[in-house]
N, C-alpha and C positions, 0 to 999 in steps of 0.2 A: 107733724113731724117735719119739723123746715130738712130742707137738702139746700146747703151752701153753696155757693156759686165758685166762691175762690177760698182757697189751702189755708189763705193765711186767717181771714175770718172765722173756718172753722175749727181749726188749730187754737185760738185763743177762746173762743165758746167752749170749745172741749177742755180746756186744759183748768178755765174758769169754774164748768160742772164738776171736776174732778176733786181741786180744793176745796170747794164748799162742802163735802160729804165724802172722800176715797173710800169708807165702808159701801156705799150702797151703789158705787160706778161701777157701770159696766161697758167692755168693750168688745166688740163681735166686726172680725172682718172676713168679706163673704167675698170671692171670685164669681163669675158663671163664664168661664170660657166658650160658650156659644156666642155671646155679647162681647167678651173682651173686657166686661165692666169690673172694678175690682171697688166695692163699697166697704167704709170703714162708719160704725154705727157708737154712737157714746152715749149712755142711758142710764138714768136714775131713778129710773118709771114715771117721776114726774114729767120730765123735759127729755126728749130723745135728737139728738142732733147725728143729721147722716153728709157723707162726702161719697161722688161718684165720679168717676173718673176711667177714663177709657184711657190714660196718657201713659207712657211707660216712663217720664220723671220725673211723676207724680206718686210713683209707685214707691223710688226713694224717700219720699217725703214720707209718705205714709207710714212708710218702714221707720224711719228714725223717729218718729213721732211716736208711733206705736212702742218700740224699743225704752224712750222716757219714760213713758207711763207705767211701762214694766218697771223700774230702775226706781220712779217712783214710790209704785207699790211695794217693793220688795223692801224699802228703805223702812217705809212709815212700820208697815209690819215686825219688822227688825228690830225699831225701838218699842213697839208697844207689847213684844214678850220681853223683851229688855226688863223693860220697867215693870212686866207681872212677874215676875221671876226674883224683883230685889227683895 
């Protein structure tokens, strides 16, 4: 399970696992406010990519990153009842 060092690396490995399979992506973001840590997890069961981050604007990033992927998802999904439906 690699954990990235910097946003911008793991933002493109995630965004790269994503394309190659949006069926089987998953995303899971965990706080533990005893640590202050806020980790955001990307996993296809094959390859799992994690980012941690104690930084509060890093927490942005994660946020609109996280938000794409929704925006994403909801797109791909959108056309593929589209097109069971015709």
């Amino acid at each position: 399970m690699p954990h990235f060092q910097t946003w911008e690396e793991f933002s493109r490995a995630a965004e790269k696992l994503y394309l190659a399979d949006p069926m089987k992506v998953r995303v899971v973001l965990k706080y533990r406010h005893c640590d202050g840590n806020l980790c955001i997890k990307v996993t296809d069961d094959a390859a799992c990519l994690q980012y941690r981050t104690d930084q509060a604007q890093d927490v942005k990033k994660i946020e609109k990153f996280h938000s794409q992927l929704m925006r994403l998802m909801v797109a791909k999904e959108s056309r593929n009842v589209a097109m069971e439906t015709e």
